[in-house]
Steps between C-alpha positions, in 0.01 A plus 500: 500500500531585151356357150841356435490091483694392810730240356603291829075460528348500163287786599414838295315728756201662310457883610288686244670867429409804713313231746641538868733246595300298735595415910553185544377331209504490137265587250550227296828212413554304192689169552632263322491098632372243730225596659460434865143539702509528869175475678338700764752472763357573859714615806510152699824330522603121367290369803141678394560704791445923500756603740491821404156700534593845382433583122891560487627188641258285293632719222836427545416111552284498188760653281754222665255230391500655147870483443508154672315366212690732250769334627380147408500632105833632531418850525491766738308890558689647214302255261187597644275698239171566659347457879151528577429548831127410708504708833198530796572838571606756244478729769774342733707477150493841434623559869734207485709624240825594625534130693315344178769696263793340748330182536510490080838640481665280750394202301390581167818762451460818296362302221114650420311304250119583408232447760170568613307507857176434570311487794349165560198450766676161615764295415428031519722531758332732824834603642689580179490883430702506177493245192708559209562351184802580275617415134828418419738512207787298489735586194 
């Protein structure tokens, strides 16, 4: 990640001088074009039905949903800008990351846009672990 725009995306990467380069995330992305909100995504599949149970599995299923409906606005994880992500347990998270990190890289690719976590009591849904919303730019 640098501050150069990224041409094939329509994305300048905003990294403020002598700041760290961040892990996993960006400090900040300008864009340029159609806008595309994804709601909280949870980690049941097309049924309504958690098959997974572990924070990384519904992970990797939420993430899945989240591209699905990318998908439907012709666009994909490299137009995603920001993800905010709603977990139970910060404390499984933190443990989690490795298998979290695969889970994101196996679908979401190398591509780290901004994002925040925060630690929810609850989620609607009583099984989901995970919800995460995501903003999308589609050049």
């Amino acid at each position: 990640m640098d501050d150069a725009l990224s041409p094939d995306i329509g994305f300048q990467f905003l990294q403020p001088p002598g700041w760290p380069k961040p892990r996993g995330y960006a400090n900040g992305i300008a864009a340029t074009g159609r806008t595309v909100f994804v709601g909280g995504q949870i980690g049941w599949d097309e049924t309504g039905t958690f098959r997974e149970k572990d924070l990384a599995g519904q992970t990797r299923r939420t993430l899945e949903n989240i591209v699905a409906v990318l998908r439907e606005a012709g666009a994909g994880p490299a137009n995603v800008t920001r993800l905010t992500w709603y977990v139970t347990d910060i404390k499984e998270y933190r443990e989690r990351q490795r298998e979290l990190g695969q889970a994101y890289r196996d679908v979401m690719g190398r591509h780290y846009p901004t994002m925040a976590l925060v630690q929810v009591v609850s989620l609607a849904e009583p099984e989901a672990l995970v919800e995460i919303e995501a903003t999308a730019v589609v050049p």
